[in-house]
One Martini backbone bead per residue (centre of mass of N, CA, C, O) as a GRO file, in nm:
protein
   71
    1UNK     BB    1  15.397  -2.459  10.495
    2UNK     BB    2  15.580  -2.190  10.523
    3UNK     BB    3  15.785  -2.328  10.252
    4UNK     BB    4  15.627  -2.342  10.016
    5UNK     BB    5  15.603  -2.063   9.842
    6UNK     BB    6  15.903  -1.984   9.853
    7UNK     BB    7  15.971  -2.266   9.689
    8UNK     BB    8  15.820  -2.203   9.471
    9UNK     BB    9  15.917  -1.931   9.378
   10UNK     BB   10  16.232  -2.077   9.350
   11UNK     BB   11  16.139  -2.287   9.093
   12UNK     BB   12  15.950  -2.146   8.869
   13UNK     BB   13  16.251  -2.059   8.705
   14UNK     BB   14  16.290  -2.391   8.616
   15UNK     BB   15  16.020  -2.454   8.438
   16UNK     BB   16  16.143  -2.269   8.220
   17UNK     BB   17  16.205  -2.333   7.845
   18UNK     BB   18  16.124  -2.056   7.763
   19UNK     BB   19  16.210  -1.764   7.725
   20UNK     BB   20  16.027  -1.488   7.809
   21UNK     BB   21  16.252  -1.340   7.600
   22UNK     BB   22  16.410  -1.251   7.255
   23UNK     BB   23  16.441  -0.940   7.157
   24UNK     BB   24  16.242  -0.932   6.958
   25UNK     BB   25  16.104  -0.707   6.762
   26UNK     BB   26  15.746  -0.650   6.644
   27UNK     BB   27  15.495  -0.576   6.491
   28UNK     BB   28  15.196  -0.427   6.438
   29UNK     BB   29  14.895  -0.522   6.233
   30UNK     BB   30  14.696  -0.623   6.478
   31UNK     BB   31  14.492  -0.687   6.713
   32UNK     BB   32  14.394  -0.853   6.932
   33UNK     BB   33  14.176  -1.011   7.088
   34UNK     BB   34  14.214  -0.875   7.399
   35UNK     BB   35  14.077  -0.590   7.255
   36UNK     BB   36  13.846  -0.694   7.159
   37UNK     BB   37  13.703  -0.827   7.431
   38UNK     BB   38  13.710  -0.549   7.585
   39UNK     BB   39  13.543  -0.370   7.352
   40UNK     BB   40  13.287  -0.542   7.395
   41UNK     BB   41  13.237  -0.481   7.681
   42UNK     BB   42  13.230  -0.190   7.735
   43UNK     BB   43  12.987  -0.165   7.556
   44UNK     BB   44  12.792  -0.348   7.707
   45UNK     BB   45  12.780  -0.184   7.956
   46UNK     BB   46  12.685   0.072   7.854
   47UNK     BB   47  12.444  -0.039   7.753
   48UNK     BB   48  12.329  -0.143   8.035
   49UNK     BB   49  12.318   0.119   8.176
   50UNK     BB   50  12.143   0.279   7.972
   51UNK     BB   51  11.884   0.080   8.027
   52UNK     BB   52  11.847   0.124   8.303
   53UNK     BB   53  11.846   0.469   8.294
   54UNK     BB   54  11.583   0.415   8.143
   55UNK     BB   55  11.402   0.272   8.357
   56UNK     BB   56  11.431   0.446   8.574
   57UNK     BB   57  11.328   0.767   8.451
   58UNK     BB   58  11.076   0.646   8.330
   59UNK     BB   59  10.940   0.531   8.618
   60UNK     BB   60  10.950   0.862   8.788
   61UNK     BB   61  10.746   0.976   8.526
   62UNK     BB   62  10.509   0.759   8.482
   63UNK     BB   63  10.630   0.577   8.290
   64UNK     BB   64  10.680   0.354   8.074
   65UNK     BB   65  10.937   0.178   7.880
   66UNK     BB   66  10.737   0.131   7.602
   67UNK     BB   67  10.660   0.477   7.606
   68UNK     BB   68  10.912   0.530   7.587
   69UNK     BB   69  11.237   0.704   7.431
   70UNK     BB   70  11.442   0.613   7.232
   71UNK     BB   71  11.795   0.586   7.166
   0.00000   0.00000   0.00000
């Protein structure tokens, strides 16, 4: 068992058919999907924590969520 992984890790790039660089640079002319999938989390991220932080200190303050002033 202790040398299943350093064999794994001594044949994983014998089984690569495609070498992993060409050498050529391309440009990039839009964002990647996981660049716009990552500003959307973050985004929610922001939004939960802002949403969490106004109910705690509507609560607090002795006022509902509900009568809080929305931001």
């Amino acid at each position: 068992m202790r040398y299943a992984l350093p064999l794994l890790l001594l044949a994983t790039p014998a089984f690569a058919s495609v070498p992993p660089h060409s050498g050529i640079i391309h440009t990039r002319s839009m964002p990647e999907l996981s660049d716009i999938a990552l500003f959307v989390m973050a985004v929610g991220g922001v939004w939960l924590a802002r949403r969490a932080l106004r109910k705690r200190f509507a609560k607090q303050a002795g006022a509902t969520p509900e009568t809080a002033s929305k931001d």
